[in-house]
SEPA-531838 format. One line per 2 residues: number of its first residue (from 1); their letters; for each residue x, y, z of N, C-alpha, C. Coordinates in nm, 4 decimals. Layout:
BEGIN
NUM = A = X/Y/Z/X/Y/Z/X/Y/Z ~ ...
//
This chain:
BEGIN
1 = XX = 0.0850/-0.1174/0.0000/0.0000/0.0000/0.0000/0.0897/0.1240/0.0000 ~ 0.0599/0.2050/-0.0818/0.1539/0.3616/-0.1028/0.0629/0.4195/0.0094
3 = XX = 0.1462/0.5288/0.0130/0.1046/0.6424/0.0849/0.0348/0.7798/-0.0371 ~ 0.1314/0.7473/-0.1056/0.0889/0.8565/-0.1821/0.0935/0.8353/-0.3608
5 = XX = 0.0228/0.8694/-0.3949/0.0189/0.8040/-0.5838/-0.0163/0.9462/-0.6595 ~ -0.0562/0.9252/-0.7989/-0.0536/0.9993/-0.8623/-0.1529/1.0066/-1.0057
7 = XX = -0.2603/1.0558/-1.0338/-0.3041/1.0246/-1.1643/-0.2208/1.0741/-1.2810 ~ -0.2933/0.9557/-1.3451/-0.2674/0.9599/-1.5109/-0.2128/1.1273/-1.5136
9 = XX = -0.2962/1.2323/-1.5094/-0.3244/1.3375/-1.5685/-0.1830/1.3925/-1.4993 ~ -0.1690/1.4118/-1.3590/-0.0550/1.4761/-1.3079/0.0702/1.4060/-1.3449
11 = XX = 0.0639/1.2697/-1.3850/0.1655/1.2007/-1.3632/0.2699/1.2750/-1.5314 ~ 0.1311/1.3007/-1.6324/0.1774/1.3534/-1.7582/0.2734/1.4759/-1.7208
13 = XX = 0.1801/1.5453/-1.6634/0.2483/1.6978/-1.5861/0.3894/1.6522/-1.5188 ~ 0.3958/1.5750/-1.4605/0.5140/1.6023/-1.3848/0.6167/1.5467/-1.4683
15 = XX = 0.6122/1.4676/-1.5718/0.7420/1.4523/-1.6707/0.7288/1.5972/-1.7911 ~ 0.6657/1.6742/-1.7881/0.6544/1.7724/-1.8465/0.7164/1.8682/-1.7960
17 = XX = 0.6922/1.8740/-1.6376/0.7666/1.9963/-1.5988/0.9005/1.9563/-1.5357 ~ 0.9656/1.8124/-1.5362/1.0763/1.7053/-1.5259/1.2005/1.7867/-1.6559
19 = XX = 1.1274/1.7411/-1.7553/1.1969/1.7854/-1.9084/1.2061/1.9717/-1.8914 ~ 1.2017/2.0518/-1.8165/1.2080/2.1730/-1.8367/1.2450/2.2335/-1.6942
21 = XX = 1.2446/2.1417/-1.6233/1.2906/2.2045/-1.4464/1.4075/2.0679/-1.4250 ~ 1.4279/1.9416/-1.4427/1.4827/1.8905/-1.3894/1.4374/1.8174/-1.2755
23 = XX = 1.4913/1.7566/-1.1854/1.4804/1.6736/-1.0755/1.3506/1.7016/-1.0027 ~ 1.2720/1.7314/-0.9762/1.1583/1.7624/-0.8526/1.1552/1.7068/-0.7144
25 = XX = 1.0885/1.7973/-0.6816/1.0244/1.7414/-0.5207/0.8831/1.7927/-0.4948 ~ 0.8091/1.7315/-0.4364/0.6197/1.7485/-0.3819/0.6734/1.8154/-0.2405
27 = XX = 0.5774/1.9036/-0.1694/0.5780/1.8883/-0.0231/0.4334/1.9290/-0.0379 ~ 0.3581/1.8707/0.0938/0.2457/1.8884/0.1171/0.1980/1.9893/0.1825
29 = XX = 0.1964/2.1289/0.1258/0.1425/2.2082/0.2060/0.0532/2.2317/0.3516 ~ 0.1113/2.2609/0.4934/0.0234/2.2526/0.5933/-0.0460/2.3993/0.5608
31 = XX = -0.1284/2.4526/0.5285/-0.2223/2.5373/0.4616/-0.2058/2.6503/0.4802 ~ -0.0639/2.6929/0.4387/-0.0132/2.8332/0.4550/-0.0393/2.8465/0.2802
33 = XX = -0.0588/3.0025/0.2534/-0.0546/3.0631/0.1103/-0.1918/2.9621/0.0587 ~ -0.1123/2.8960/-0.0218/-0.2171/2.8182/-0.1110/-0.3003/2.6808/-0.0401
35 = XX = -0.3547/2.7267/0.0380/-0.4420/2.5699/0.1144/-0.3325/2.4791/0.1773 ~ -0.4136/2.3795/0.1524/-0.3834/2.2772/0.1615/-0.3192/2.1811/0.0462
37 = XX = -0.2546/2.2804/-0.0849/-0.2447/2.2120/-0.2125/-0.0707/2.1551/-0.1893 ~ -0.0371/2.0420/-0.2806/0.0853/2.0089/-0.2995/0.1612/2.1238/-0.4015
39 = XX = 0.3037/2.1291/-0.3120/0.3561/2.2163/-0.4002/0.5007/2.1229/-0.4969 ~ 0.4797/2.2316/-0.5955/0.5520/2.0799/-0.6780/0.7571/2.2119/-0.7046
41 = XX = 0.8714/2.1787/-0.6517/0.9597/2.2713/-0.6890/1.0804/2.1913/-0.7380 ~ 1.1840/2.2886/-0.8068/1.2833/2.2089/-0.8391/1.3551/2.1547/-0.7291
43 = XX = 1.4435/1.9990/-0.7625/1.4559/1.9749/-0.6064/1.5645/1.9995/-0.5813 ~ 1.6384/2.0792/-0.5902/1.7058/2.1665/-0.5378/1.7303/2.2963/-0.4934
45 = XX = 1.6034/2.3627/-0.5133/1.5184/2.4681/-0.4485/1.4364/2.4477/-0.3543 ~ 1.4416/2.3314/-0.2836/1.3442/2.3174/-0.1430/1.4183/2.2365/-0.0285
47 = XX = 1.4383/2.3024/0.0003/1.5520/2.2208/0.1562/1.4193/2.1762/0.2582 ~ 1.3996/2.0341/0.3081/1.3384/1.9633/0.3863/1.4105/2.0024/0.5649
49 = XX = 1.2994/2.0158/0.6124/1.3697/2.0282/0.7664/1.3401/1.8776/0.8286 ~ 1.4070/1.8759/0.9692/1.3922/1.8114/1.0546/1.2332/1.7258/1.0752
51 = XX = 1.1270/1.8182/1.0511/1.0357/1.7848/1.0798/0.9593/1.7503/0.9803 ~ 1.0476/1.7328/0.8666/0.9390/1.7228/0.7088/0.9433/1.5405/0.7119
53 = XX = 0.8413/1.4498/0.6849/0.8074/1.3216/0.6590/0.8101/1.2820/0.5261 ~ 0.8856/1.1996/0.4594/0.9129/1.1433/0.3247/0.7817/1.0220/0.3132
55 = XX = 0.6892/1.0867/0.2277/0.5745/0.9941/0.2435/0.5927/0.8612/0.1230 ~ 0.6987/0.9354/-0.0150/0.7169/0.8147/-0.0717/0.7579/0.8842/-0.2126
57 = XX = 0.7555/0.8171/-0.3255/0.7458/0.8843/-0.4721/0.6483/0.8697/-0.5648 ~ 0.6965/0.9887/-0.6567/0.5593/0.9977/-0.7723/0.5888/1.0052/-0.8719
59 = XX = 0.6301/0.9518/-0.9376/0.6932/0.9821/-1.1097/0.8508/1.0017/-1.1107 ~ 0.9113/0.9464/-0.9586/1.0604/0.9716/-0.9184/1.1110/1.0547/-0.8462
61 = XX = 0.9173/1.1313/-0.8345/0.9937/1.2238/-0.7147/0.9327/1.2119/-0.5647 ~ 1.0671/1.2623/-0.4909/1.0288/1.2491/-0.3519/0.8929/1.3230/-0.2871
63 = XX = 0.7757/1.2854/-0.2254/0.6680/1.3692/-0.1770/0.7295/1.3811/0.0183 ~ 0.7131/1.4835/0.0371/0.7056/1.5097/0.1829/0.6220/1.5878/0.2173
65 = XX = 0.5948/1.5854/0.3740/0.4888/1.5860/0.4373/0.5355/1.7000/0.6015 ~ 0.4979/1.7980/0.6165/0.5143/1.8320/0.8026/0.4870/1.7173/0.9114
67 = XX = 0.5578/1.6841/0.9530/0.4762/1.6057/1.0892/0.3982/1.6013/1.1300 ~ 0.3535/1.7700/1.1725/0.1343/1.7698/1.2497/0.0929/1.7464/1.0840
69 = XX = 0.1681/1.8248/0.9632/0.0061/1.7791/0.8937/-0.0245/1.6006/0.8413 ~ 0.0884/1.5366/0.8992/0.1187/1.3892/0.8394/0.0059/1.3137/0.9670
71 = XX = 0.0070/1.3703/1.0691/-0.0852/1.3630/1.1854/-0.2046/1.3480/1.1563 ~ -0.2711/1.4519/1.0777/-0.3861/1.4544/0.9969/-0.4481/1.4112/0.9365
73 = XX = -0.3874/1.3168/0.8132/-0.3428/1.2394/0.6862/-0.2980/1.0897/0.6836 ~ -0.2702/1.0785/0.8562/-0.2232/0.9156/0.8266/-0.3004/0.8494/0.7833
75 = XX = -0.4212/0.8404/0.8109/-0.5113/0.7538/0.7817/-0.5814/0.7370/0.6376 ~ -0.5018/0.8111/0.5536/-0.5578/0.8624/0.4206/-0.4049/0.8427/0.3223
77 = XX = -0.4664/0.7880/0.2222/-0.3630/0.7817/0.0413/-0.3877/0.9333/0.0362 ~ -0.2622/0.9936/0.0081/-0.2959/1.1159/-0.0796/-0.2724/1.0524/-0.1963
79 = XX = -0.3707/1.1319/-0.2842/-0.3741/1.0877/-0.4550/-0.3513/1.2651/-0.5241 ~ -0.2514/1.2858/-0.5743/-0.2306/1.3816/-0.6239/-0.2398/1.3921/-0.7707
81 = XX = -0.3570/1.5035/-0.7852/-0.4256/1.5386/-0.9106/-0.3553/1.6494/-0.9886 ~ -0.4061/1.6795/-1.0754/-0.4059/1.8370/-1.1102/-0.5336/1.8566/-1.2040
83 = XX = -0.5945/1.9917/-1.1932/-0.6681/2.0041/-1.2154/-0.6811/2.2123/-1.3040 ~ -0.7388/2.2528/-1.3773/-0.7368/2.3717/-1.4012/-0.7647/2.4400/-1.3585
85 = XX = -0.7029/2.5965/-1.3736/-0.6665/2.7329/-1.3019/-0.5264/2.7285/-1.2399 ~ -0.5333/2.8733/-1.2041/-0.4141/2.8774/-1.1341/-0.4085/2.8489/-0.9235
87 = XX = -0.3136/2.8088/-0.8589/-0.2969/2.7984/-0.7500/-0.2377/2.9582/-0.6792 ~ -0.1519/2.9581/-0.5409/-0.0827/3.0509/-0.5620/0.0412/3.1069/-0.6087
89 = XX = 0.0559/3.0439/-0.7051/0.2189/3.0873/-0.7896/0.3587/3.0008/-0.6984 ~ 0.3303/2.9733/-0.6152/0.4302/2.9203/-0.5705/0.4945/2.8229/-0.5946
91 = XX = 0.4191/2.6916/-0.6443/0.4330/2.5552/-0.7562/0.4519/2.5905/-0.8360 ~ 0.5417/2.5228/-0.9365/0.6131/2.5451/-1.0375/0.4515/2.5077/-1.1805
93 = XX = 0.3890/2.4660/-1.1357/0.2777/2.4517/-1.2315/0.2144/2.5433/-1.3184 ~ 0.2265/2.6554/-1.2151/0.1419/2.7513/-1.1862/0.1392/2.8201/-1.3622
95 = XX = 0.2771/2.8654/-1.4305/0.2277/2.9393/-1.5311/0.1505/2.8216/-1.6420 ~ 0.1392/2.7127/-1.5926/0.1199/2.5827/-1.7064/-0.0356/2.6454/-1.6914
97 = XX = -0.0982/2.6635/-1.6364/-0.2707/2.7299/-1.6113/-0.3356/2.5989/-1.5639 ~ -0.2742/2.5230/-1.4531/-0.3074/2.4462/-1.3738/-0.2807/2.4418/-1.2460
99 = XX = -0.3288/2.3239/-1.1748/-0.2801/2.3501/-1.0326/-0.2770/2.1937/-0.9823 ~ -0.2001/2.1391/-0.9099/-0.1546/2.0343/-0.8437/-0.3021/2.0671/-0.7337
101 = XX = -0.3649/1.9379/-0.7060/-0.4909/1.9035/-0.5855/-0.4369/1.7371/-0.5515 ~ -0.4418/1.8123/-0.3746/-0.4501/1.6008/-0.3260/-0.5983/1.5973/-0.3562
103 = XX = -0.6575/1.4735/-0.3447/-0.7383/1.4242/-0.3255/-0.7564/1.3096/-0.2019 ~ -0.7896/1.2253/-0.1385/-0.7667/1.1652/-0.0346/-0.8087/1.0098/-0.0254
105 = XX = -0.7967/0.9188/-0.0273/-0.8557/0.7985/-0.0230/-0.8509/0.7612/0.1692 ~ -0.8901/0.7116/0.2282/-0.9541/0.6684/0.3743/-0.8967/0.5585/0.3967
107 = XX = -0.7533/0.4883/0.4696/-0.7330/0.3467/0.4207/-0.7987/0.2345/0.4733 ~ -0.8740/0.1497/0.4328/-0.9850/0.0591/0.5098/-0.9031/-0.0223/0.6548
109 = XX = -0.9453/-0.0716/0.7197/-0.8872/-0.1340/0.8093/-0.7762/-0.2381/0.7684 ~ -0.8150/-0.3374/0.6909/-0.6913/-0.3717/0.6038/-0.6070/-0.3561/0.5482
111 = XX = -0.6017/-0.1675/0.4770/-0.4917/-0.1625/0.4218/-0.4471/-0.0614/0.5261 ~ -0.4862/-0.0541/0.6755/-0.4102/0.0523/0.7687/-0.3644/-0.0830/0.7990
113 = XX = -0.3839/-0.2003/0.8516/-0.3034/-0.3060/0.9001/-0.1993/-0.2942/0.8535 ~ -0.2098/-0.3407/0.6652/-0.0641/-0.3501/0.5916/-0.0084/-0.2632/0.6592
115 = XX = -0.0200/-0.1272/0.6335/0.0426/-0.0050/0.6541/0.1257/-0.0320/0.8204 ~ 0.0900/-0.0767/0.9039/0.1446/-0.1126/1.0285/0.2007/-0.1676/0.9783
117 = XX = 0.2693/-0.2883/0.9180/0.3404/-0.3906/0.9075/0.4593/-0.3058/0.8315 ~ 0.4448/-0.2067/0.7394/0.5396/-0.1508/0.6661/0.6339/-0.0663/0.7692
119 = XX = 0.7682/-0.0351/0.7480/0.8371/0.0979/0.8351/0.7705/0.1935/0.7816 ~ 0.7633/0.3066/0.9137/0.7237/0.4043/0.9242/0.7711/0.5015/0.8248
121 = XX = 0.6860/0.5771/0.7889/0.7678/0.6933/0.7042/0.8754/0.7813/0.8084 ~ 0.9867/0.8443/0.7308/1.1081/0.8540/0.7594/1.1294/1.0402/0.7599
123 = XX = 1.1814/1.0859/0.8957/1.1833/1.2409/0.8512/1.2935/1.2404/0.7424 ~ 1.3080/1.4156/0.7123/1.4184/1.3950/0.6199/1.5530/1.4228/0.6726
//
């Protein structure tokens, strides 16, 4: 069981903006500026702290997470979309005239079991 996946649609996006930015990284916005949206940057423009959670990858790239907002979220797949308009400029998406959206899946009791059985996600 992932923690975190990716549709078809974003997954296009993110080798799109791969071929023109290079390497990436996700972090999951705790709902400063733009919500609650994933922000998508080059990954070497986003330094992870102490308290950031490596929830897993998406097209090769690393997604991380804050600690309280991973608090929030354990119990849930983020499924990261994108969808049209703009966000707040801060994701690299932004002049594409789209915007990166989690979406959330609930993990049933069975796949929170698996999820126990797996190691924990890892700060960075």
């Amino acid at each position: 069981m992932q923690r975190v996946v990716a549709t078809e649609k974003a997954l296009a996006l993110i080798e799109r903006l791969k071929e023109t930015h290079g390497a990436l990284l996700f972090h999951q916005s705790g709902g400063c500026c733009d919500g609650s949206s994933p922000m998508c940057f080059p990954l070497a423009e986003f330094r992870t702290g102490a308290s950031d959670i490596l929830l897993g990858e998406i097209a090769g790239c690393p997604v991380y997470i804050g600690a309280a907002q991973f608090e929030f979220w354990a119990h849930t797949q983020l499924i990261i979309d994108v969808v049209a308009g703009r966000g707040a400029g801060f994701s690299i998406e932004a002049p594409e005239g789209v915007r990166f959206l989690t979406r959330g899946h609930v993990f049933s009791d069975a796949e929170a079991q698996a999820l126990e059985e797996e190691p924990k996600p890892t700060s960075a």
